[in-house]
Backbone as a ProteinNet text record, in pm:
[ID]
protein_1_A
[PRIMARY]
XXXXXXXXXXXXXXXXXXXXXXXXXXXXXXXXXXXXXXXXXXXXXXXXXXXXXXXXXXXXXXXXXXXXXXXXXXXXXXXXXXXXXXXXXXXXXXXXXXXXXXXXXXXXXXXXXXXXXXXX
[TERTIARY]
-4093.3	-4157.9	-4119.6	-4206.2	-4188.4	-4194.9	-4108	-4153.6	-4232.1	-4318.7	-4439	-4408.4	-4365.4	-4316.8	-4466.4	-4515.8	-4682.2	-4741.2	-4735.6	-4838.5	-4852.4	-4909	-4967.6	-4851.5	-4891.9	-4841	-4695	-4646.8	-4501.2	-4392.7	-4417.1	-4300.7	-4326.5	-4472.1	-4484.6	-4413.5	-4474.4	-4381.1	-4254.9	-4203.5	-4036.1	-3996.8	-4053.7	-4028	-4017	-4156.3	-4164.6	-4083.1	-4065.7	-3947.9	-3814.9	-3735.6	-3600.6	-3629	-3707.1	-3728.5	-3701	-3710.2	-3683.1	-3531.7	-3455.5	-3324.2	-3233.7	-3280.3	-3225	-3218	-3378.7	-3408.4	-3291.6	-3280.6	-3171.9	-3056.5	-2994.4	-2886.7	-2848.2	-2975.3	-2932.3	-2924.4	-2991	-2946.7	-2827.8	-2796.4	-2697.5	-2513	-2569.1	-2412	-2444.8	-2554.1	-2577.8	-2681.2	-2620.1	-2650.6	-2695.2	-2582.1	-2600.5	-2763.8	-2750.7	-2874.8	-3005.6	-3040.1	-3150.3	-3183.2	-3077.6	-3088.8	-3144.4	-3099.9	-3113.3	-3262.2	-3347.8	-3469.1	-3543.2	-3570.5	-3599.5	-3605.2	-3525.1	-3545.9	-3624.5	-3596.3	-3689.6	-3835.7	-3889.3	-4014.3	-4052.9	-3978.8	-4061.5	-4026.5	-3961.7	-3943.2	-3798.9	-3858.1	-3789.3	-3798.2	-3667.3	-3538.7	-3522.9	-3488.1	-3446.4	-3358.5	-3240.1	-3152.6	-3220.5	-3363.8	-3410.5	-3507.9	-3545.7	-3652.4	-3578.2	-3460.2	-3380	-3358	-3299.8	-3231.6	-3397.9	-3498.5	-3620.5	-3644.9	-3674.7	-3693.2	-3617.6	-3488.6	-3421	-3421.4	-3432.8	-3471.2	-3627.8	-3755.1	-3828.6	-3778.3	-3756.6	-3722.2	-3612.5	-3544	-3469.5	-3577.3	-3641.1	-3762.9	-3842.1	-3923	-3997.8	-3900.9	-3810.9	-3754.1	-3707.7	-3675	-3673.3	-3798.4	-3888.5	-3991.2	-4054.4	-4076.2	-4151.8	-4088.5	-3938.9	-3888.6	-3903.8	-3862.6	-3853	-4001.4	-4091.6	-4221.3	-4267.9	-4216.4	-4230	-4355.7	-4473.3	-4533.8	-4585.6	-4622.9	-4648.8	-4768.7	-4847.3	-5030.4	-4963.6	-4911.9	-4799.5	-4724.2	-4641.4	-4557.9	-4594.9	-4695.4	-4750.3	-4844.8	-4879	-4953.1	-4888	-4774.8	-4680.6	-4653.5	-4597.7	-4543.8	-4590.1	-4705	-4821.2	-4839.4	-4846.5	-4864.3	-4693.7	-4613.4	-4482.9	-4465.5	-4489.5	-4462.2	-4581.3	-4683	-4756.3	-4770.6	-4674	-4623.1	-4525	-4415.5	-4297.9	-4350.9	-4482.8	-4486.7	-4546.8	-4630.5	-4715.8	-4571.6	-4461.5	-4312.4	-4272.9	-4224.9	-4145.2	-4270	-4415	-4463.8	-4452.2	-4457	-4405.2	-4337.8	-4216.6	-4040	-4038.5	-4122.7	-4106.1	-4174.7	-4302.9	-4364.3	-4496.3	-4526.1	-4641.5	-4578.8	-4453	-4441.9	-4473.5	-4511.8	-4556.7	-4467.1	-4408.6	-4308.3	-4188.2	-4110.6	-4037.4	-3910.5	-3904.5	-3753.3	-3730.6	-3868.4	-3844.3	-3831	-3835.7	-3804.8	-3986.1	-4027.5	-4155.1	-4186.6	-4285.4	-4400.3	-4445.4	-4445.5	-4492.2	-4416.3	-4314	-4236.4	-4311.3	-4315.1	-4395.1	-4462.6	-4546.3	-4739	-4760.3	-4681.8	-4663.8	-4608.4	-4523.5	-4498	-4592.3	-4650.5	-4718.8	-4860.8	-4896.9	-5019.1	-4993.9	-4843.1	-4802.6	-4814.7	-4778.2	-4737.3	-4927.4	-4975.9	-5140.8	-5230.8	-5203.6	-5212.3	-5132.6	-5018.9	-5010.6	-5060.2	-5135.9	-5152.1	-5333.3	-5419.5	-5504.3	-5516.5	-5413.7	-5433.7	-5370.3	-5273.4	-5110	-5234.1
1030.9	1008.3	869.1	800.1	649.7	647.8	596	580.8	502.6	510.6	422.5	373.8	272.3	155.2	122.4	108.5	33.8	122.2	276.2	310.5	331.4	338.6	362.1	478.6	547.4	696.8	756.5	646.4	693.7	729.2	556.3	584.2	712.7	746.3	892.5	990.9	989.7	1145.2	1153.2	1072.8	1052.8	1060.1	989.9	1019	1222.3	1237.6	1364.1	1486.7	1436.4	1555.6	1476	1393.9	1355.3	1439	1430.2	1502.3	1644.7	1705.7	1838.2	1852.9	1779.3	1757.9	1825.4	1737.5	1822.7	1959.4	2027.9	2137.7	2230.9	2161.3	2232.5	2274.1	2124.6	2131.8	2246.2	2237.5	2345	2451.7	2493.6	2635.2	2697.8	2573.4	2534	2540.8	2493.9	2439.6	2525.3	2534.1	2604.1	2761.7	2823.4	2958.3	3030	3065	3122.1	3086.3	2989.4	2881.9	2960	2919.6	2955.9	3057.7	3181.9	3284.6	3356.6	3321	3343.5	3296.9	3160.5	3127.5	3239.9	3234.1	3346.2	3491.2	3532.1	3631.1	3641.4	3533.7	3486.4	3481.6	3435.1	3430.2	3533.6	3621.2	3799.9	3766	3690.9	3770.2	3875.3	3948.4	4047.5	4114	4115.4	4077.2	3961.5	3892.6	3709.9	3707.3	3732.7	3661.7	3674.1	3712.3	3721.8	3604.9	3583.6	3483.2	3362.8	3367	3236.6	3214.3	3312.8	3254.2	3190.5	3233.5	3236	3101.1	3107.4	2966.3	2810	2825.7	2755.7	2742.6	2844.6	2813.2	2701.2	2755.5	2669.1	2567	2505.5	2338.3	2322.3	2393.2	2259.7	2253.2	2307	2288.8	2209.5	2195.2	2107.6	1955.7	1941.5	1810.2	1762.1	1856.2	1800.9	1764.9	1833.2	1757.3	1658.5	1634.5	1511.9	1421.4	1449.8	1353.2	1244.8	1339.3	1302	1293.1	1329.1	1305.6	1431.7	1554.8	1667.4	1731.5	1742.9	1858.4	1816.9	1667.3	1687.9	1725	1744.2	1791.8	1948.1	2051.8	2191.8	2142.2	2038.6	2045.9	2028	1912.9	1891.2	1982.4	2030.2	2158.2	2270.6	2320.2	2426.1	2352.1	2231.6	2240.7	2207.2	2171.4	2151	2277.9	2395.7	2511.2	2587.3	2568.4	2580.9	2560	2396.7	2302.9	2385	2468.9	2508.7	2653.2	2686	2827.8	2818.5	2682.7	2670.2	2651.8	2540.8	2475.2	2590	2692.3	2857.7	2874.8	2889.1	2948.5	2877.8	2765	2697.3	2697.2	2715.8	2724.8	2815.6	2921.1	3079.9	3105.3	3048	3067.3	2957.5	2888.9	2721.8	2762	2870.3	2947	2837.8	2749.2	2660.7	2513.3	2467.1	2311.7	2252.7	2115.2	2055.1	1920.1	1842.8	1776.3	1822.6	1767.9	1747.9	1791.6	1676.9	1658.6	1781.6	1846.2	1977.5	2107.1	2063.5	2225.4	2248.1	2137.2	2216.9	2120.3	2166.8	2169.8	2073.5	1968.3	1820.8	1784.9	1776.2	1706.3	1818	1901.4	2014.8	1993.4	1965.2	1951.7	1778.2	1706.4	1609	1648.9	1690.3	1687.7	1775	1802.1	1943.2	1783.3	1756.6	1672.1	1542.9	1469.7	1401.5	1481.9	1629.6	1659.5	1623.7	1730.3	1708	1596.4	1480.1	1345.7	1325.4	1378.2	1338.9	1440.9	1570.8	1636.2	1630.6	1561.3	1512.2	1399	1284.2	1158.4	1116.7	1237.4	1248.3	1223
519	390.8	340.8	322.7	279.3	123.5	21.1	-90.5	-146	-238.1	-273	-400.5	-494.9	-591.9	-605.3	-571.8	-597.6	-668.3	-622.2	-695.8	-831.2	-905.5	-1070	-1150	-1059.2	-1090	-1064.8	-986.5	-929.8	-1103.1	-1182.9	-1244.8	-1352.3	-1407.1	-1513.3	-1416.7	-1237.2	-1211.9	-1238	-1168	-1191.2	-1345.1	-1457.7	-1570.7	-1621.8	-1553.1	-1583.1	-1537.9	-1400.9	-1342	-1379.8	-1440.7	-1474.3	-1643.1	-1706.3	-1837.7	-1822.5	-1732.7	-1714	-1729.2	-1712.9	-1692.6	-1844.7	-1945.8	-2046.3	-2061.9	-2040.3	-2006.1	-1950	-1839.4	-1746.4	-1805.9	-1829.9	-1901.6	-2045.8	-2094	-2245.7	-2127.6	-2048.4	-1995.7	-1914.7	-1889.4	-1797.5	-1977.9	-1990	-2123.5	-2285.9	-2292.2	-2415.7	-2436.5	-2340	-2272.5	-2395.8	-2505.7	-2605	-2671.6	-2763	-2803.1	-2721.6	-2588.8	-2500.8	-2490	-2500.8	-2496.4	-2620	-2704.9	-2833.5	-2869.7	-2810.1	-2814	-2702.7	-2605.1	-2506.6	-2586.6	-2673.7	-2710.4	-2879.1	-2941.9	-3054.2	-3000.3	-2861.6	-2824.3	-2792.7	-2748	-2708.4	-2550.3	-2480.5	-2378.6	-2292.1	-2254.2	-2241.9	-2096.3	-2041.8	-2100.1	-2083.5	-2126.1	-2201.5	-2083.2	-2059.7	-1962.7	-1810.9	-1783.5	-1658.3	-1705.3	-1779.8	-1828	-1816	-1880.7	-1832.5	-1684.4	-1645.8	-1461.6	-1403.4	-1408.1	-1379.2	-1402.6	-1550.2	-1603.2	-1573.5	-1544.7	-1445.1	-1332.6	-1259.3	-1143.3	-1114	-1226	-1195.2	-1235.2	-1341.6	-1383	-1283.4	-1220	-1101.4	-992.9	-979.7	-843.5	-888.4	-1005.9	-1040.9	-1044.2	-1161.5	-1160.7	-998.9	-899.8	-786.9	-721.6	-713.9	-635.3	-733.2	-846.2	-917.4	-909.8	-937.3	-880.7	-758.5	-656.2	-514.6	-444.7	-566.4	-477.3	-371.1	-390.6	-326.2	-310.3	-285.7	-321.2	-469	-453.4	-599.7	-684.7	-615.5	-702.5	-710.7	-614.7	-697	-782.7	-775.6	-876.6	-986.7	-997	-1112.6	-1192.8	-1087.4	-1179.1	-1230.1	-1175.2	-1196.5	-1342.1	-1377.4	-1441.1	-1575.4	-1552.5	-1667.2	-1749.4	-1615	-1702.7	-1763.4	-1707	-1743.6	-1883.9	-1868.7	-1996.8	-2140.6	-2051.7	-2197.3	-2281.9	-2166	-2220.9	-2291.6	-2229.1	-2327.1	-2484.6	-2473.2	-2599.4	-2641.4	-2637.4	-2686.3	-2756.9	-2697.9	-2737.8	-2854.1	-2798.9	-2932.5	-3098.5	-3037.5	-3156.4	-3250	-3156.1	-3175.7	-3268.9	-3195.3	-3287.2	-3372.5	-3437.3	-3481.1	-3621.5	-3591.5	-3653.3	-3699.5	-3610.2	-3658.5	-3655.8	-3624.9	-3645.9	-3538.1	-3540.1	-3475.9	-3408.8	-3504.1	-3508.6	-3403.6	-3300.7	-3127.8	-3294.1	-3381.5	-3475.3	-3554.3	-3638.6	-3679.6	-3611.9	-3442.9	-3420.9	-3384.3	-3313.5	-3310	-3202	-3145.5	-2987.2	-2937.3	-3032.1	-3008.2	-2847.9	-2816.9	-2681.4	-2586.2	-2590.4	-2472.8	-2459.2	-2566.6	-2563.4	-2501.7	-2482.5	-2447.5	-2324.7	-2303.2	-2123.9	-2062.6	-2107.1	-2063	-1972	-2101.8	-2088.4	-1976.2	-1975.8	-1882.3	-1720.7	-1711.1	-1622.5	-1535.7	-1647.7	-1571.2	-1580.3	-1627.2	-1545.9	-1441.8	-1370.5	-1244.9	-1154.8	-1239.8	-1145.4	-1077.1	-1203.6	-1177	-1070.2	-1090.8	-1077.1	-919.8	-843.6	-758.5	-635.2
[MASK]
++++++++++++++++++++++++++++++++++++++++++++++++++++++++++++++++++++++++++++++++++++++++++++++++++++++++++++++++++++++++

């Protein structure tokens, strides 16, 4: 696999699968927190929704990253990214605003993810 620097599209994927990263991390260091959201959204049982949900964001941030599989990845995670943001609107109860606690950064990665999944 040769890496490609030229193309258009390289640096949004890589942006997009390294963004997953925080993601990870709250699930990874702030267990309580996530869990506690997971179960504010209705799913049930929440601590299977998490291991789940982690497991996808390290598969996705690895292949967008690395350039894996990326028209799957990018699409997986387009729709990932828009169930999360369905969620945080959920529990947010209507905000819109990434700073108040609301959907804006999802609905934005969501939309990044499927420009590379259109464009990959």
């Amino acid at each position: 696999m040769q890496f490609d620097w030229s193309g258009p599209l390289t640096p949004l994927r890589i942006l997009c699968g390294v963004t997953f990263v925080p993601h990870i991390a709250a699930k990874l260091f702030a267990r309580p927190l996530t869990l506690g959201f997971f179960k504010a959204a209705g799913f049930r049982p929440a601590a299977a929704f998490l291991a789940v949900a982690l497991a996808v964001e390290v598969g996705l941030a690895t292949c967008l990253t690395l350039g894996l599989w990326v028209r799957y990845a990018a699409l997986a995670a387009f729709v990932f990214m828009s169930v999360a943001a369905a969620s945080v609107f959920k529990v947010s109860r209507g905000r819109w605003l990434w700073n108040t606690g609301g959907c804006e950064y999802c609905v934005f990665l969501a939309c990044a993810c499927l420009l590379v999944f259109i464009y990959a």
